[in-house]
PDB file of N, CA, C, O and CB in Angstrom:
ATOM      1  N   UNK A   1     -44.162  79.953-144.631  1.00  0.00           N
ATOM      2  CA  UNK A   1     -42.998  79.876-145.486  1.00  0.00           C
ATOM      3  C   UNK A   1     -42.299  81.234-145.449  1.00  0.00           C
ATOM      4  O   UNK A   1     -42.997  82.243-145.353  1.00  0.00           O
ATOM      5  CB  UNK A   1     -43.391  79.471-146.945  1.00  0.00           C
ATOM      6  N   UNK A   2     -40.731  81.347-145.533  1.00  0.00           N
ATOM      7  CA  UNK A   2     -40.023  82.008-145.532  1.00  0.00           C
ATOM      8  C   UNK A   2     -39.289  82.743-146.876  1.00  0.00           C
ATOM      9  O   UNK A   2     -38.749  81.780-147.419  1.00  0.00           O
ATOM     10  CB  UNK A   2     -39.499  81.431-144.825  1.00  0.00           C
ATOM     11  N   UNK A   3     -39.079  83.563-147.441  1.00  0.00           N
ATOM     12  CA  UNK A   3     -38.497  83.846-148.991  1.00  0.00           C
ATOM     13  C   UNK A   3     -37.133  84.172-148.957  1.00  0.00           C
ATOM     14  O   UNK A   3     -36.407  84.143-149.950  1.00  0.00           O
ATOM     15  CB  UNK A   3     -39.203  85.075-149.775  1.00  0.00           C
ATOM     16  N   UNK A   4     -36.765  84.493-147.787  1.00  0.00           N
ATOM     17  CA  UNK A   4     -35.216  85.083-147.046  1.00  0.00           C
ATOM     18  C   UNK A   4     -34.721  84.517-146.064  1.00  0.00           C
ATOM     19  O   UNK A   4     -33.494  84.483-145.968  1.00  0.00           O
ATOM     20  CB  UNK A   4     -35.186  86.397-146.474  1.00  0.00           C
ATOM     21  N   UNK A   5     -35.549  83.918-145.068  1.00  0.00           N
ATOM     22  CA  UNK A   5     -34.291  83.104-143.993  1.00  0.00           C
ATOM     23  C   UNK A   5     -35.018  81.816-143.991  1.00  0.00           C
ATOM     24  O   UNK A   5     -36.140  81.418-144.307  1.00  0.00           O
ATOM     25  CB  UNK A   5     -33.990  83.794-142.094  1.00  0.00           C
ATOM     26  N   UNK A   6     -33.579  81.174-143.355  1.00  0.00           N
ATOM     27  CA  UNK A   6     -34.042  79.836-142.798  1.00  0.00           C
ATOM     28  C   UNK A   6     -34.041  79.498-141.587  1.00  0.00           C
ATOM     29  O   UNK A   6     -33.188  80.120-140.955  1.00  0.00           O
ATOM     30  CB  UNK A   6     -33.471  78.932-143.228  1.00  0.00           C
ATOM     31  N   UNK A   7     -34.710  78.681-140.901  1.00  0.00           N
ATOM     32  CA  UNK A   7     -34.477  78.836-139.370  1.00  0.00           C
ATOM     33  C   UNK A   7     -34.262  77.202-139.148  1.00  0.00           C
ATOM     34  O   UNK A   7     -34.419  76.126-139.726  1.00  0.00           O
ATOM     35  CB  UNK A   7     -35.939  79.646-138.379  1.00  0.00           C
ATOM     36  N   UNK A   8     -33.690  77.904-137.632  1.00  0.00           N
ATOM     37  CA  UNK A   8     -33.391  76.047-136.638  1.00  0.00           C
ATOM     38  C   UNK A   8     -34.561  76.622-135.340  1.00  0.00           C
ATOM     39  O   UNK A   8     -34.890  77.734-134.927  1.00  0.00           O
ATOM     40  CB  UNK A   8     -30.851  75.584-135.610  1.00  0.00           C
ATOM     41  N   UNK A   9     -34.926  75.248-135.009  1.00  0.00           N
ATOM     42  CA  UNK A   9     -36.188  75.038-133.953  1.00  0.00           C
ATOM     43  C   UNK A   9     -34.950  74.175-133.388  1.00  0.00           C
ATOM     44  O   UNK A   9     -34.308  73.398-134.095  1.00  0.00           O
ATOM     45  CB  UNK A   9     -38.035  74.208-134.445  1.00  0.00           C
ATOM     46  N   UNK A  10     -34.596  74.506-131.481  1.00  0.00           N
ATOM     47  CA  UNK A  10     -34.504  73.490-131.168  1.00  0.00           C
ATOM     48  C   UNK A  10     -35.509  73.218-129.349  1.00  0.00           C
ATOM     49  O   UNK A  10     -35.458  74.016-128.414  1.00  0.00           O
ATOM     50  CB  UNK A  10     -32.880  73.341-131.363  1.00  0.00           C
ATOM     51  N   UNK A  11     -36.246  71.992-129.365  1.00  0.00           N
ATOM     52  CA  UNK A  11     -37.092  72.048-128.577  1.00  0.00           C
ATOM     53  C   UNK A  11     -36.628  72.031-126.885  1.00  0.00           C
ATOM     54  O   UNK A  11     -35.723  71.397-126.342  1.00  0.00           O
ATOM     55  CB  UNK A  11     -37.886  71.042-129.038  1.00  0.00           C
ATOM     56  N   UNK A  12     -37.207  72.586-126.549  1.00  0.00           N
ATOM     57  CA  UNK A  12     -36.674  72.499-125.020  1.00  0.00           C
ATOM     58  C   UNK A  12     -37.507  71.929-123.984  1.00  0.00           C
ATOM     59  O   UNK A  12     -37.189  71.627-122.834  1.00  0.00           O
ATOM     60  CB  UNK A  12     -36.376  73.821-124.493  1.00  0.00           C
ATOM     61  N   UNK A  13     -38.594  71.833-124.555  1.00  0.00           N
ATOM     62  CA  UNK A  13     -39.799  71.434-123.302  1.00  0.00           C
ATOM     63  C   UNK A  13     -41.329  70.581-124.224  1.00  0.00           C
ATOM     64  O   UNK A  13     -41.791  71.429-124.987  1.00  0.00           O
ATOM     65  CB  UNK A  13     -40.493  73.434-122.335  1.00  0.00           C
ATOM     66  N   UNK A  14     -41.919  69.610-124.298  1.00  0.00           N
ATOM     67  CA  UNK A  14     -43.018  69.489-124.825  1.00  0.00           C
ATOM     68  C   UNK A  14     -43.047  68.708-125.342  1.00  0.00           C
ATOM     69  O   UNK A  14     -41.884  68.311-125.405  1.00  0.00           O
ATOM     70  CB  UNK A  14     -43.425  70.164-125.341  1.00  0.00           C
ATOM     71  N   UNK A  15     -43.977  67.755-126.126  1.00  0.00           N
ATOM     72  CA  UNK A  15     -44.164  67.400-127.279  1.00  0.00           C
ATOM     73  C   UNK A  15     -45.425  67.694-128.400  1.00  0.00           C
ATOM     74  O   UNK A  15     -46.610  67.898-128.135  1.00  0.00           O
ATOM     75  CB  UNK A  15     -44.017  66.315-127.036  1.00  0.00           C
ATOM     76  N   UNK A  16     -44.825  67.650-129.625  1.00  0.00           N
ATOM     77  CA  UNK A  16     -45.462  68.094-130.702  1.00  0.00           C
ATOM     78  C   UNK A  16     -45.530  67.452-131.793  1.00  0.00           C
ATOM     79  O   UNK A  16     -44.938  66.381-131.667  1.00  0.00           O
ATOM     80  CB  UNK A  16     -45.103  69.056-130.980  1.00  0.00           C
ATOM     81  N   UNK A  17     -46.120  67.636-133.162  1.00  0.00           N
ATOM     82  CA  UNK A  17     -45.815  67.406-134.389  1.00  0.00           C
ATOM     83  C   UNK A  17     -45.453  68.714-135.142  1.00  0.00           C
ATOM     84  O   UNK A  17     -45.846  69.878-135.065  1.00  0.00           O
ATOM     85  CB  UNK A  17     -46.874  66.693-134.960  1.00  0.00           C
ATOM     86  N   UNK A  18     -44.242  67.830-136.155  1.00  0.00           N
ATOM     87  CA  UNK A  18     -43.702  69.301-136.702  1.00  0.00           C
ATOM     88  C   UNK A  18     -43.512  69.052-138.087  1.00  0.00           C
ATOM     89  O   UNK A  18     -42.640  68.188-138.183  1.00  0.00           O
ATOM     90  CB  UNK A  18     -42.232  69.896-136.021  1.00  0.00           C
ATOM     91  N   UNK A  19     -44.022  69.492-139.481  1.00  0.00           N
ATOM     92  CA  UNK A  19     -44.534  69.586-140.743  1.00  0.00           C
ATOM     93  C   UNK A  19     -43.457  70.273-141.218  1.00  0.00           C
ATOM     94  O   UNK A  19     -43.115  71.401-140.865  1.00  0.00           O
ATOM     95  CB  UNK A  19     -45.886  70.201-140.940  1.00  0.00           C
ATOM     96  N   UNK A  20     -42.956  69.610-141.983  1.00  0.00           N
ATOM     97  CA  UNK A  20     -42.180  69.908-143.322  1.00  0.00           C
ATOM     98  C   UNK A  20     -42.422  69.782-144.554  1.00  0.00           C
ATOM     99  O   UNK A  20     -42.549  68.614-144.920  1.00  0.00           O
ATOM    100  CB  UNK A  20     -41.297  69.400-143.402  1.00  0.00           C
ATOM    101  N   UNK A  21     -42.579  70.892-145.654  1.00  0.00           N
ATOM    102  CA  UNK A  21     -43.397  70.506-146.910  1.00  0.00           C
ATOM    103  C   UNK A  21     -44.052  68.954-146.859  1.00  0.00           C
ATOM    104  O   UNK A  21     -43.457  67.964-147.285  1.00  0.00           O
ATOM    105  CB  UNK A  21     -42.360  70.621-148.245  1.00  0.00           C
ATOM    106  N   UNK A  22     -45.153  68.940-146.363  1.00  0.00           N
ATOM    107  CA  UNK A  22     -46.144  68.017-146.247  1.00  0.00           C
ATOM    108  C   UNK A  22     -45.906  67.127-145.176  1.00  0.00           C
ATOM    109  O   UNK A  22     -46.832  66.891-144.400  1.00  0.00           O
ATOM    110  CB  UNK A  22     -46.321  67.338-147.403  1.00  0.00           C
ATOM    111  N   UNK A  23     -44.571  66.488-144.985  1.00  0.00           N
ATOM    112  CA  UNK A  23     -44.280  65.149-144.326  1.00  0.00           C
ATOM    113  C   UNK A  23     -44.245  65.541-142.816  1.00  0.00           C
ATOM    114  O   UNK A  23     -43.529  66.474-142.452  1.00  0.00           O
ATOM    115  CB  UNK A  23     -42.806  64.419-144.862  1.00  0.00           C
ATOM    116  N   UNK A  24     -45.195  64.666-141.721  1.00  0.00           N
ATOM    117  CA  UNK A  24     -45.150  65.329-140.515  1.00  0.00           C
ATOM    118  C   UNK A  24     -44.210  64.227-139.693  1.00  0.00           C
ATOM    119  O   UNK A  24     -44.203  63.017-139.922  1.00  0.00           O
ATOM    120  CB  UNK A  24     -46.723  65.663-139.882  1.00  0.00           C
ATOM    121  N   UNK A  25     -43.345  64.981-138.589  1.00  0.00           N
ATOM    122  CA  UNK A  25     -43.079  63.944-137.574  1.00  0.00           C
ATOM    123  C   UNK A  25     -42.795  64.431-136.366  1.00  0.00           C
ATOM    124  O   UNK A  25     -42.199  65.507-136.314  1.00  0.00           O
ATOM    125  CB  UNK A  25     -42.064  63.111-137.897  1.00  0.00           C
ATOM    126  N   UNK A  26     -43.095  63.865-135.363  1.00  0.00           N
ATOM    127  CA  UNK A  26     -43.226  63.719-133.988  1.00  0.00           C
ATOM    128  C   UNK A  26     -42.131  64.170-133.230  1.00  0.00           C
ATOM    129  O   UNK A  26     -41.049  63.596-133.346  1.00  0.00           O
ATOM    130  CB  UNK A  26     -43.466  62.457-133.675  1.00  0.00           C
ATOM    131  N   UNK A  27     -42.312  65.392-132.256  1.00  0.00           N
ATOM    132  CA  UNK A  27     -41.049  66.165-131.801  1.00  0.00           C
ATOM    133  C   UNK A  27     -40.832  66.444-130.668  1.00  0.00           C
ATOM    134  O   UNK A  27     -41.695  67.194-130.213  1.00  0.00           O
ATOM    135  CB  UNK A  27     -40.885  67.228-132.262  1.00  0.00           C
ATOM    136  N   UNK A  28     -39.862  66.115-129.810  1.00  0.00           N
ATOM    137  CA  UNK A  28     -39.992  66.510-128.509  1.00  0.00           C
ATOM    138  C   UNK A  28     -38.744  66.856-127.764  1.00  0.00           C
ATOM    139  O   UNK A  28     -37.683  66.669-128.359  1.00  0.00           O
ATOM    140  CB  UNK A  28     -40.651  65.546-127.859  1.00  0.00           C
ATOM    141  N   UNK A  29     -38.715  67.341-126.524  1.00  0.00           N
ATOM    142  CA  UNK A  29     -37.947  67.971-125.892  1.00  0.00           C
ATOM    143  C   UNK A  29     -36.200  67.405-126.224  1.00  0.00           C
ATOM    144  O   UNK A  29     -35.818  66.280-125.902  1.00  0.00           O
ATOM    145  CB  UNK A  29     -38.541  67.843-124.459  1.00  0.00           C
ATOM    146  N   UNK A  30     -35.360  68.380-126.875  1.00  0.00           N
ATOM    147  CA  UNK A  30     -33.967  67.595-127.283  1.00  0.00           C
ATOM    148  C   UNK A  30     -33.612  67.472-128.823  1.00  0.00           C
ATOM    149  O   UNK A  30     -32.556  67.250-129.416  1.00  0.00           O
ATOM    150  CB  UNK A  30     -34.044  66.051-126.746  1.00  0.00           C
ATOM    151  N   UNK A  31     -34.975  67.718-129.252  1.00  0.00           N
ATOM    152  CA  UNK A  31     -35.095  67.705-131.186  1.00  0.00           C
ATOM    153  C   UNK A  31     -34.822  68.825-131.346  1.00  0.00           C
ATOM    154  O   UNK A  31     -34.964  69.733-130.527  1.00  0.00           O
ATOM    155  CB  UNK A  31     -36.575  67.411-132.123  1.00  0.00           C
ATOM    156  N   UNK A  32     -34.332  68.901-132.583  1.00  0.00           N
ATOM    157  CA  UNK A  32     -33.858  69.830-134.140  1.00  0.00           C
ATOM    158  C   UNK A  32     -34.449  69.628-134.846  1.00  0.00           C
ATOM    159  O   UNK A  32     -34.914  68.541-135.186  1.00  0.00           O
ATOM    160  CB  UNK A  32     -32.703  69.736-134.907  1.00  0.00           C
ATOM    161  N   UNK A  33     -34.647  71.027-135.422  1.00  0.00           N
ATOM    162  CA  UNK A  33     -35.047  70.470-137.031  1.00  0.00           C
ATOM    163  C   UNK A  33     -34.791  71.748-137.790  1.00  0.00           C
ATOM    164  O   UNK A  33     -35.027  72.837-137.265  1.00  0.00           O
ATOM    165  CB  UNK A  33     -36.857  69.879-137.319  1.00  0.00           C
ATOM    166  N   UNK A  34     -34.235  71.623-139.210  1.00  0.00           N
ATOM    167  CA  UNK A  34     -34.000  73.220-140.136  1.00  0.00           C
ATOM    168  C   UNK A  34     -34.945  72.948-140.991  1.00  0.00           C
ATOM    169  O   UNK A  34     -35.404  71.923-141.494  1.00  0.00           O
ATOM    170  CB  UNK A  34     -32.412  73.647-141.041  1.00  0.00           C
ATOM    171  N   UNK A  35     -35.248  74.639-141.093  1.00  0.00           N
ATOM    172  CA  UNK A  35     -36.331  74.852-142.182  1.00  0.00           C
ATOM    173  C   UNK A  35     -35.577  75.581-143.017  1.00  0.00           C
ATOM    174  O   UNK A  35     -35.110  76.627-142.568  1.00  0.00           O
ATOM    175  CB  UNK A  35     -37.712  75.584-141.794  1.00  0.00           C
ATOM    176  N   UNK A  36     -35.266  75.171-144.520  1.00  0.00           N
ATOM    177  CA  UNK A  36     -34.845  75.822-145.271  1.00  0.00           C
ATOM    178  C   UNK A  36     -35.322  76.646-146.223  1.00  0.00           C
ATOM    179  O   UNK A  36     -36.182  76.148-146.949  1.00  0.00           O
ATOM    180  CB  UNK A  36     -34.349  75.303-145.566  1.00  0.00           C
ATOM    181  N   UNK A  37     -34.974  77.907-146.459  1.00  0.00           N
ATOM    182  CA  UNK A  37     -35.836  79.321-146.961  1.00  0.00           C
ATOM    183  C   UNK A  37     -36.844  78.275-147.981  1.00  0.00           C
ATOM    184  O   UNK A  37     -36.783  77.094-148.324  1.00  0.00           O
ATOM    185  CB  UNK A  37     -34.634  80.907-148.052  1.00  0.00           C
ATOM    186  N   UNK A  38     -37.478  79.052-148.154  1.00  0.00           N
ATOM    187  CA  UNK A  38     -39.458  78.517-149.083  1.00  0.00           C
ATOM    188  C   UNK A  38     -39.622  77.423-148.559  1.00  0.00           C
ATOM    189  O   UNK A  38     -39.695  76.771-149.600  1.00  0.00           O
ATOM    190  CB  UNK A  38     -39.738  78.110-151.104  1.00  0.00           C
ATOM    191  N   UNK A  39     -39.744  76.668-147.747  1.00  0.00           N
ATOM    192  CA  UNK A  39     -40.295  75.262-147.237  1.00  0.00           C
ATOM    193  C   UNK A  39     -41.439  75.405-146.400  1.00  0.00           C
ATOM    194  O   UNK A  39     -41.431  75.818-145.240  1.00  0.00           O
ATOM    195  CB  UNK A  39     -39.261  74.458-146.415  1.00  0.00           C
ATOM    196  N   UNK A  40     -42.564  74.984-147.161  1.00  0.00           N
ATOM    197  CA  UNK A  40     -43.767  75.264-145.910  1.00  0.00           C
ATOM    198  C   UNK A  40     -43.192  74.418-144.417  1.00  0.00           C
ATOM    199  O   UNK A  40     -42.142  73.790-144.280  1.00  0.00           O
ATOM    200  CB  UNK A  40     -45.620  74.415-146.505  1.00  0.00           C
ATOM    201  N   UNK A  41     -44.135  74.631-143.546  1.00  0.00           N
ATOM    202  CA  UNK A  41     -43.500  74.051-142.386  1.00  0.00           C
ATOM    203  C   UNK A  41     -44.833  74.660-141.226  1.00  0.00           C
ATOM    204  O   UNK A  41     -45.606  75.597-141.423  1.00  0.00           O
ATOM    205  CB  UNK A  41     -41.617  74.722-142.129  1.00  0.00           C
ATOM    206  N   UNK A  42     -44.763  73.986-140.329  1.00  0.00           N
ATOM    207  CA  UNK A  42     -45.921  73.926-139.495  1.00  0.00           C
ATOM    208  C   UNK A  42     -45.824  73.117-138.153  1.00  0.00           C
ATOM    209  O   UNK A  42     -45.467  71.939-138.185  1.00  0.00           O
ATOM    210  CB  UNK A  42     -46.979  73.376-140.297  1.00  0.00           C
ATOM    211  N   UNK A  43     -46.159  73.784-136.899  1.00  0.00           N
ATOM    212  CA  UNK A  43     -45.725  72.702-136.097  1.00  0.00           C
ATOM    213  C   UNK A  43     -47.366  72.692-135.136  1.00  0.00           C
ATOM    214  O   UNK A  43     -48.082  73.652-135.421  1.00  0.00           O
ATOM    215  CB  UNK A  43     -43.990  73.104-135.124  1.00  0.00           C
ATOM    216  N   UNK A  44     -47.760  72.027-134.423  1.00  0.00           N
ATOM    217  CA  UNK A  44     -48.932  71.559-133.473  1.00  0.00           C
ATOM    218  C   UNK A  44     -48.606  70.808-132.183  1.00  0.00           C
ATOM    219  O   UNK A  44     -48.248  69.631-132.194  1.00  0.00           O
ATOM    220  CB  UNK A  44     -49.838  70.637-134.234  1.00  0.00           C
ATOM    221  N   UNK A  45     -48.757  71.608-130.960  1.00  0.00           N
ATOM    222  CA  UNK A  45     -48.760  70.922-129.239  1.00  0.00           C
ATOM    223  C   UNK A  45     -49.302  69.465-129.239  1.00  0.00           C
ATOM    224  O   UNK A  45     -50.284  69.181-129.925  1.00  0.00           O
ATOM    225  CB  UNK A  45     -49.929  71.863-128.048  1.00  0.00           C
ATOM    226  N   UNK A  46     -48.883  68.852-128.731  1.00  0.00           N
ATOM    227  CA  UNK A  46     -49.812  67.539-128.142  1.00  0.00           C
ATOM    228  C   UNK A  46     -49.385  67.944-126.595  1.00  0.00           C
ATOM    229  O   UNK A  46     -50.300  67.758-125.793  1.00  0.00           O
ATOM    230  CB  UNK A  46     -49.249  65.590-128.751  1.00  0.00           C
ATOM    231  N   UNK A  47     -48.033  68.518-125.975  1.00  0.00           N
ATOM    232  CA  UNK A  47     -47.984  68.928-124.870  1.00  0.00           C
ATOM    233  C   UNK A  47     -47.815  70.312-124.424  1.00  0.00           C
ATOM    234  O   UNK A  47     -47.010  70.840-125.191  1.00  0.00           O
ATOM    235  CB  UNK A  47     -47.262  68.316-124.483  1.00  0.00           C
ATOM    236  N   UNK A  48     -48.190  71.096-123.576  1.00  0.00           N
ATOM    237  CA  UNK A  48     -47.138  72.329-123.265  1.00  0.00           C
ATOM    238  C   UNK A  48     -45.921  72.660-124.192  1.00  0.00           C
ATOM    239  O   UNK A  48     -44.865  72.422-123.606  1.00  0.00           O
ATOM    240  CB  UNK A  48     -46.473  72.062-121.916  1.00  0.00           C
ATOM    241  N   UNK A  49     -45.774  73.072-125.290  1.00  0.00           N
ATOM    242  CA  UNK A  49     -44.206  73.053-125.890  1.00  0.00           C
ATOM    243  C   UNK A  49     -43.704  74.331-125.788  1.00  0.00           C
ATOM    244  O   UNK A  49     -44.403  75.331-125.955  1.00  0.00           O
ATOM    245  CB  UNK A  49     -44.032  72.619-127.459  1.00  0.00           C
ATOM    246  N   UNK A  50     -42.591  74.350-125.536  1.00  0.00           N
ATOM    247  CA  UNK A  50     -41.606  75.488-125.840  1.00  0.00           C
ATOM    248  C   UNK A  50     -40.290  74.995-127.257  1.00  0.00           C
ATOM    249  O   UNK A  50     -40.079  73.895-127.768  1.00  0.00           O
ATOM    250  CB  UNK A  50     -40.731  75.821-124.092  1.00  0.00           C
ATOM    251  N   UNK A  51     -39.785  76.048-127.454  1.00  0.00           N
ATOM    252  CA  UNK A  51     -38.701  76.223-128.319  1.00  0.00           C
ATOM    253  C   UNK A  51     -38.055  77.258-128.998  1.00  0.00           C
ATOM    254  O   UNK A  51     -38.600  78.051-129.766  1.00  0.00           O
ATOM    255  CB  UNK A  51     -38.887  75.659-129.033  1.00  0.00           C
ATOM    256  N   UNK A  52     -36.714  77.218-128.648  1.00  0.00           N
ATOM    257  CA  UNK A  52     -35.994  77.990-129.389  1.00  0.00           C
ATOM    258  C   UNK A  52     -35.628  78.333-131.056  1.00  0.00           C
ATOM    259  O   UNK A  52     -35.067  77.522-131.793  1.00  0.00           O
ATOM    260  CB  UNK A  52     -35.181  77.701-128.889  1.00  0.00           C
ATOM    261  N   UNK A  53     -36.005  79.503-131.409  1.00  0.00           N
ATOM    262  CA  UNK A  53     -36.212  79.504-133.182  1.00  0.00           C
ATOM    263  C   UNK A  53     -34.977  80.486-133.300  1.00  0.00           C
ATOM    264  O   UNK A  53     -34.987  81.436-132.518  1.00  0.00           O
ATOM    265  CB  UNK A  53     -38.011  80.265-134.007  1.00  0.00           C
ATOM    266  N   UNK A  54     -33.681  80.354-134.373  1.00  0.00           N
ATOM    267  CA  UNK A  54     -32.923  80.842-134.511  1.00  0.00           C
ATOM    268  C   UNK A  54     -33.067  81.432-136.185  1.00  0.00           C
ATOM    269  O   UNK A  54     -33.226  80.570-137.050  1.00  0.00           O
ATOM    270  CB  UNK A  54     -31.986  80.050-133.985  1.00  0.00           C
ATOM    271  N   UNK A  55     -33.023  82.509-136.497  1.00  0.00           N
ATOM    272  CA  UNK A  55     -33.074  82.658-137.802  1.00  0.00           C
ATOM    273  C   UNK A  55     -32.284  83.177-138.711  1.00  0.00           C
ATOM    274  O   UNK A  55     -31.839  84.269-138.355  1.00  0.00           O
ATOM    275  CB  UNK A  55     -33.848  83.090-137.967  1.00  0.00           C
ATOM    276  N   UNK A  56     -31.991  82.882-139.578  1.00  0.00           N
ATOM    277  CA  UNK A  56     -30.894  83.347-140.449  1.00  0.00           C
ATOM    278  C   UNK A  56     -30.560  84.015-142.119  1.00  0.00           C
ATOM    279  O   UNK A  56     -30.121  83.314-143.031  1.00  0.00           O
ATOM    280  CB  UNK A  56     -30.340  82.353-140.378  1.00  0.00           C
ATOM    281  N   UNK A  57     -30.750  84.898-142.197  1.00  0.00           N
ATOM    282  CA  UNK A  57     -31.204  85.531-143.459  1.00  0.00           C
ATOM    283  C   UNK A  57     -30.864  86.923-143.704  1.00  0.00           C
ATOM    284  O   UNK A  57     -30.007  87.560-143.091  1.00  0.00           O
ATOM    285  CB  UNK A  57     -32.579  85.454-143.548  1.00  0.00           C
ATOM    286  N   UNK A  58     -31.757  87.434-144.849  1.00  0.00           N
ATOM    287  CA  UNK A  58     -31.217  89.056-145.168  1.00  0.00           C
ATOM    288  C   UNK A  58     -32.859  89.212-145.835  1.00  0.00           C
ATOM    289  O   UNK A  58     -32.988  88.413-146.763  1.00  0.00           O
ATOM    290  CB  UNK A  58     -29.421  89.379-146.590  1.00  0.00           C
ATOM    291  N   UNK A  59     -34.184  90.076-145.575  1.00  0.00           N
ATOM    292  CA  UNK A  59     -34.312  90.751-144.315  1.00  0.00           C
ATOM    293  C   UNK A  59     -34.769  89.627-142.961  1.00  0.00           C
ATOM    294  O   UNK A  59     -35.220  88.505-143.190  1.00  0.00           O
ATOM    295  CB  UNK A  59     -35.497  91.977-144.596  1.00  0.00           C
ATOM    296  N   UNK A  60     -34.624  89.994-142.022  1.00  0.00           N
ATOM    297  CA  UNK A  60     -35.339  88.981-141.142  1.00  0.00           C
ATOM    298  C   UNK A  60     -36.589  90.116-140.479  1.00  0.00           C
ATOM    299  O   UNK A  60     -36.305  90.810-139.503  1.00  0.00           O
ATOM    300  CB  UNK A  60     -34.095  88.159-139.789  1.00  0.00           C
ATOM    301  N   UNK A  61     -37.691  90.179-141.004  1.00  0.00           N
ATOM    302  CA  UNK A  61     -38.742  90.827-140.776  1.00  0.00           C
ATOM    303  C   UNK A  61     -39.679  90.198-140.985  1.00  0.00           C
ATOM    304  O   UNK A  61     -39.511  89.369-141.880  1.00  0.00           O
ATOM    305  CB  UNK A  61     -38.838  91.789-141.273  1.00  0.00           C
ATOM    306  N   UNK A  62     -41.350  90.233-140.213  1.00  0.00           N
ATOM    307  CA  UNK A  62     -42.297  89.671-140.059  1.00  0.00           C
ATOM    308  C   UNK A  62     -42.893  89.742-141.735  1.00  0.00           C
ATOM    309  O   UNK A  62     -43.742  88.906-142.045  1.00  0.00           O
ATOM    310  CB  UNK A  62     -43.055  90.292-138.832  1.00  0.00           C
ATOM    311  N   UNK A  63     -42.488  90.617-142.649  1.00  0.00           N
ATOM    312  CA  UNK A  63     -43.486  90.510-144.065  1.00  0.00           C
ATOM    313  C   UNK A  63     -42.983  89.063-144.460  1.00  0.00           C
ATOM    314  O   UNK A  63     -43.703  88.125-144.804  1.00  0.00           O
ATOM    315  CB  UNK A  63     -43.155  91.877-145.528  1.00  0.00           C
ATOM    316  N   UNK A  64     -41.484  89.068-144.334  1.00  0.00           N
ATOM    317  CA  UNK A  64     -41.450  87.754-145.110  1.00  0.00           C
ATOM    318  C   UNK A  64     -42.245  86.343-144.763  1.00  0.00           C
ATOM    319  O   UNK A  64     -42.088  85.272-145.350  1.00  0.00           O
ATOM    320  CB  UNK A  64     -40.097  87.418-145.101  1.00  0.00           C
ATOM    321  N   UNK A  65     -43.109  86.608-143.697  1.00  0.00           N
ATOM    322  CA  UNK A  65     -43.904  84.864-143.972  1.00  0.00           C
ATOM    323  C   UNK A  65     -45.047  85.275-144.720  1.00  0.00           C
ATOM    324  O   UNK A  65     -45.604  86.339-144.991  1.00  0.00           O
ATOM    325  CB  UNK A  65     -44.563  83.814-142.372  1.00  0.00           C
ATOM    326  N   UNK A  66     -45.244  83.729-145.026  1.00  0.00           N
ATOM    327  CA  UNK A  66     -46.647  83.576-146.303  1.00  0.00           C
ATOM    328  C   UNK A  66     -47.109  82.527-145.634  1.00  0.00           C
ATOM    329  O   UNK A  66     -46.619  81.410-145.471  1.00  0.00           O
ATOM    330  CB  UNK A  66     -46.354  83.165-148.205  1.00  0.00           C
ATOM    331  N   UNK A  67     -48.333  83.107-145.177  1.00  0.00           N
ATOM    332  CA  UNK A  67     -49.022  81.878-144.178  1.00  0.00           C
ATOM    333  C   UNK A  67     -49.742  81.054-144.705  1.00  0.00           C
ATOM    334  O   UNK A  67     -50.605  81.617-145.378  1.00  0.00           O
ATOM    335  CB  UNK A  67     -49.881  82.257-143.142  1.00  0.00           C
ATOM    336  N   UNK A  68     -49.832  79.618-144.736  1.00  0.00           N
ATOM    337  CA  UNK A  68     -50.892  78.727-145.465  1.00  0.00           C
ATOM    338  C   UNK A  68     -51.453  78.044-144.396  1.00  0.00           C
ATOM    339  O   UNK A  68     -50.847  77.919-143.332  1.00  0.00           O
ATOM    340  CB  UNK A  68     -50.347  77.693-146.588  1.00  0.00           C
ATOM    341  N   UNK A  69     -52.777  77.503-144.629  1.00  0.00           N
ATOM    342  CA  UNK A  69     -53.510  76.217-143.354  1.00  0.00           C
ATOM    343  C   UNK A  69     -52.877  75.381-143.919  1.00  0.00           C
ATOM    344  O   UNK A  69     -52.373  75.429-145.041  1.00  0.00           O
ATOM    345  CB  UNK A  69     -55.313  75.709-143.157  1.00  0.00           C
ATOM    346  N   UNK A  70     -52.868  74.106-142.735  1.00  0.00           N
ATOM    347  CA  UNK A  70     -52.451  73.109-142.539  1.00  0.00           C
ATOM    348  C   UNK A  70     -53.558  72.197-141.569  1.00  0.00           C
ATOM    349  O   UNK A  70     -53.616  72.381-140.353  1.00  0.00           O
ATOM    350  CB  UNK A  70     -51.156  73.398-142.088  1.00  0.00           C
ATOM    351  N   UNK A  71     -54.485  71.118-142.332  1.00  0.00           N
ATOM    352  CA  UNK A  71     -55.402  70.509-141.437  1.00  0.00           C
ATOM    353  C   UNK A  71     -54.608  69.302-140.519  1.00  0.00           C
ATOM    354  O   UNK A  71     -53.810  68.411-140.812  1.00  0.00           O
ATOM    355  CB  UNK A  71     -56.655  69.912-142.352  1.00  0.00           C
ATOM    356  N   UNK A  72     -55.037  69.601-139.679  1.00  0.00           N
ATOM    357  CA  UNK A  72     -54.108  68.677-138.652  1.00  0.00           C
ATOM    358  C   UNK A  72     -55.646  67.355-138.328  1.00  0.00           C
ATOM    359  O   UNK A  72     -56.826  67.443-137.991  1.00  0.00           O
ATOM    360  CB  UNK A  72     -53.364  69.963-136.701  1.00  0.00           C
ATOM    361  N   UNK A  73     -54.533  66.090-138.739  1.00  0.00           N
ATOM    362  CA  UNK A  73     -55.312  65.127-138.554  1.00  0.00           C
ATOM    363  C   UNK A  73     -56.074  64.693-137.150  1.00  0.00           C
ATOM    364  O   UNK A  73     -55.687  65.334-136.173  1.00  0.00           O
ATOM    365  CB  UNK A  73     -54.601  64.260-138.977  1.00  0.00           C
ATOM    366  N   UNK A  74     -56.929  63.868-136.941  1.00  0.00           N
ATOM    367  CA  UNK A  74     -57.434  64.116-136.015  1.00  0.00           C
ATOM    368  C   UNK A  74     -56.915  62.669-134.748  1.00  0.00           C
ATOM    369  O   UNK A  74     -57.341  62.677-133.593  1.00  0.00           O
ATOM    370  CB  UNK A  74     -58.965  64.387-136.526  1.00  0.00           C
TER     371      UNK A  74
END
């Protein structure tokens, strides 16, 4: 989670699952998705993935995440 920016993921290569305060869904090469500032969020490979993360905020520095687990079903 973020306290200052929000970001856009957009995927370029792969597929994955990608977690938004709790609700997960299935992501792949051609998807979007915004994370808006405090929204946990979490993403997991099922393939090779790549993606572009754009971020947008005031500071944009590594303190601002707050990392939580996320058990990924099996």
């Amino acid at each position: 989670m973020h306290h200052y920016r929000s970001e856009v993921w957009t995927f370029v290569q792969g597929k994955g699952i990608f977690v938004l305060d709790g609700v997960e869904q299935k992501v792949k090469a051609g998807d979007t998705v915004v994370i808006p500032v405090e929204h946990l969020h979490a993403i997991t490979a099922i393939t090779p993935l790549v993606f572009i993360e754009v971020q947008s905020g005031n500071p944009l520095v590594e303190e601002d995440i707050e990392r939580f687990e996320w058990n990924w079903s099996e």
